[in-house]
C-alpha positions in Angstrom: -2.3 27.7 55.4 -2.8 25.9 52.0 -1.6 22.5 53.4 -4.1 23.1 56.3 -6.4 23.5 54.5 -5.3 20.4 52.5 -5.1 18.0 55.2 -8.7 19.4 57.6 -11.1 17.6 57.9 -13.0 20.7 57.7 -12.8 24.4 57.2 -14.9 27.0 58.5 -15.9 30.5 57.6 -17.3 33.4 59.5 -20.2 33.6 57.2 -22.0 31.5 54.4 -21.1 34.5 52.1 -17.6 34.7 53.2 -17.8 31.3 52.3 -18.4 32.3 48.9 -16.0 35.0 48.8 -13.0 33.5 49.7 -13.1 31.0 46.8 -12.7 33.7 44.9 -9.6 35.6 43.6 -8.8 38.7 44.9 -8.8 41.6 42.8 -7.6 44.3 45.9 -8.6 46.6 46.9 -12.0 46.4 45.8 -12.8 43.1 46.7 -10.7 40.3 48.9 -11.0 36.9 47.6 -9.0 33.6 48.8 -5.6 35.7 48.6 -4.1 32.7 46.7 -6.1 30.1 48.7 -8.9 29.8 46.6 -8.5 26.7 44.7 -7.6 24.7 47.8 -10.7 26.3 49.5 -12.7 25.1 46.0 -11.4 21.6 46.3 -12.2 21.8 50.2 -15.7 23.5 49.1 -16.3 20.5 46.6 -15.3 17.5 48.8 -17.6 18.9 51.4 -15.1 20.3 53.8 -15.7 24.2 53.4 -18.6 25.3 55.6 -20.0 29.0 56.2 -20.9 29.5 59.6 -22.9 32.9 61.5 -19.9 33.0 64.2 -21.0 34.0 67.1 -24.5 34.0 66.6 -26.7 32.9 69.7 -30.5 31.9 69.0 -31.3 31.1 71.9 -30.5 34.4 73.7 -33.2 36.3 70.9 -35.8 37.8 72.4 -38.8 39.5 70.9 -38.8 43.7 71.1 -42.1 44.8 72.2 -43.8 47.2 68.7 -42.1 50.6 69.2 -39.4 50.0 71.8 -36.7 48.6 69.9 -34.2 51.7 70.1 -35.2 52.0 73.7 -34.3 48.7 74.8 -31.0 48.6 72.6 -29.9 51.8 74.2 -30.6 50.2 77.5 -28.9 47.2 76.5 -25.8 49.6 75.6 -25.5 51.2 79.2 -25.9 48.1 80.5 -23.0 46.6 79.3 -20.8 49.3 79.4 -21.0 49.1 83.4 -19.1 45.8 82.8 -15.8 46.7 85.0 -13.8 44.8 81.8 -14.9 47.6 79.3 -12.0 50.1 79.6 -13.0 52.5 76.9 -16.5 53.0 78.0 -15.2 57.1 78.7 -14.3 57.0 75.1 -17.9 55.7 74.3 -19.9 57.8 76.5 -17.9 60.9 75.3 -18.0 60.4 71.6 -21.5 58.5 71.6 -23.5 58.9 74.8 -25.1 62.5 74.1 -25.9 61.6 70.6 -27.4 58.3 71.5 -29.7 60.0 74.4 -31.3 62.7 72.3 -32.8 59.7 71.0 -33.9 58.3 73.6 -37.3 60.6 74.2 -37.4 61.8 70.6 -37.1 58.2 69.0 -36.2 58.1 64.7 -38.3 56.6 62.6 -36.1 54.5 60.9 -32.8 53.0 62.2 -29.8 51.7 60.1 -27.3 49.4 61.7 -24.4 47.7 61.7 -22.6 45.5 63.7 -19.0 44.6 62.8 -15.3 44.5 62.9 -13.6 48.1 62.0 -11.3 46.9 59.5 -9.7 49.0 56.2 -11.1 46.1 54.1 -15.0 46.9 55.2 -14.5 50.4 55.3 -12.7 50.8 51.8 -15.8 51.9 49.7 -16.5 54.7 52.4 -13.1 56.3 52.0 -13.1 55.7 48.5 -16.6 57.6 48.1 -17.4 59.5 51.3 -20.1 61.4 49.0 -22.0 58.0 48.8 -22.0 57.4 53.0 -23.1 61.2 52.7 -26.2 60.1 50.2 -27.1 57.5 52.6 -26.9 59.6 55.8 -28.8 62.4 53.9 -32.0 59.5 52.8 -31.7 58.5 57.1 -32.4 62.8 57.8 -35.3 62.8 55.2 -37.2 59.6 56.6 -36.3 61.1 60.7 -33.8 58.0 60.3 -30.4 57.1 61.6 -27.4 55.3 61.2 -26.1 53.0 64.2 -22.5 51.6 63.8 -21.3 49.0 66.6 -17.6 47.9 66.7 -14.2 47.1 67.7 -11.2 47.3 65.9 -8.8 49.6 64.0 -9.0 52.5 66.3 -8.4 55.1 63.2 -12.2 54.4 62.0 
């Protein structure tokens, strides 16, 4: 990895702040750095060769929510795509998520928290370390009518 690093012309991230990250040390598990890559990701960095990219990101596909029907349309947006033939745990989805989701649907929160991401231990670490603070947070959604949306793939165990 290091002498690939070495030798691109340039390197990519998945984020600006990953970017920023991985020329760090690690100091696991609380935070993961450049895992012993950081000073070549520095001197890539320096030389103008270390870029942070938003992967994945599409700007031309935005389109603007109409006031008040944001959770409406993303629902929609859900079922939609789960009647993609390719999505084989759609079953898993609809029974762990489906009824939760469409209580919603009529009744819509007043705030909505969200997050879109890989299910990996290394995002999830400060969660399992200190549930009680994931309970604070969920606790500040019920007392504002709010809730907490989580969207991923991944390690199946989160």
């Amino acid at each position: 990895m290091a002498v690939g690093i070495r030798l691109a012309d340039s390197v990519h991230t998945v984020s600006p702040s990953y970017k920023e990250d991985v020329m760090l040390p690690s100091a696991r598990p609380e935070f993961v750095g450049g895992e012993g890559l950081e000073k070549d990701l520095q001197q890539a960095n320096n030389e103008g060769r270390l870029v942070g990219i938003l992967n994945a990101s599409n700007y031309n596909n935005i389109r603007e929510a109409k006031k008040g029907l944001l959770y409406r349309n993303t629902v929609k947006a859900l079922f939609g795509w789960l009647q993609d033939e390719s999505k084989k745990y759609k079953s898993d989805f609809l029974a762990h998520t489906g009824e939760k989701i469409m209580q919603h649907v009529g009744n819509k929160p007043k705030f909505v928290a969200s997050s879109v991401a890989r299910l990996t231990e290394q995002k999830f670490y400060f969660f399992k370390r200190s549930p009680e603070a994931f309970e604070q947070m969920l606790e500040k959604l019920r007392e504002v009518d709010g809730i907490f949306m989580l969207l991923g793939t991944g390690e199946s165990r989160l």
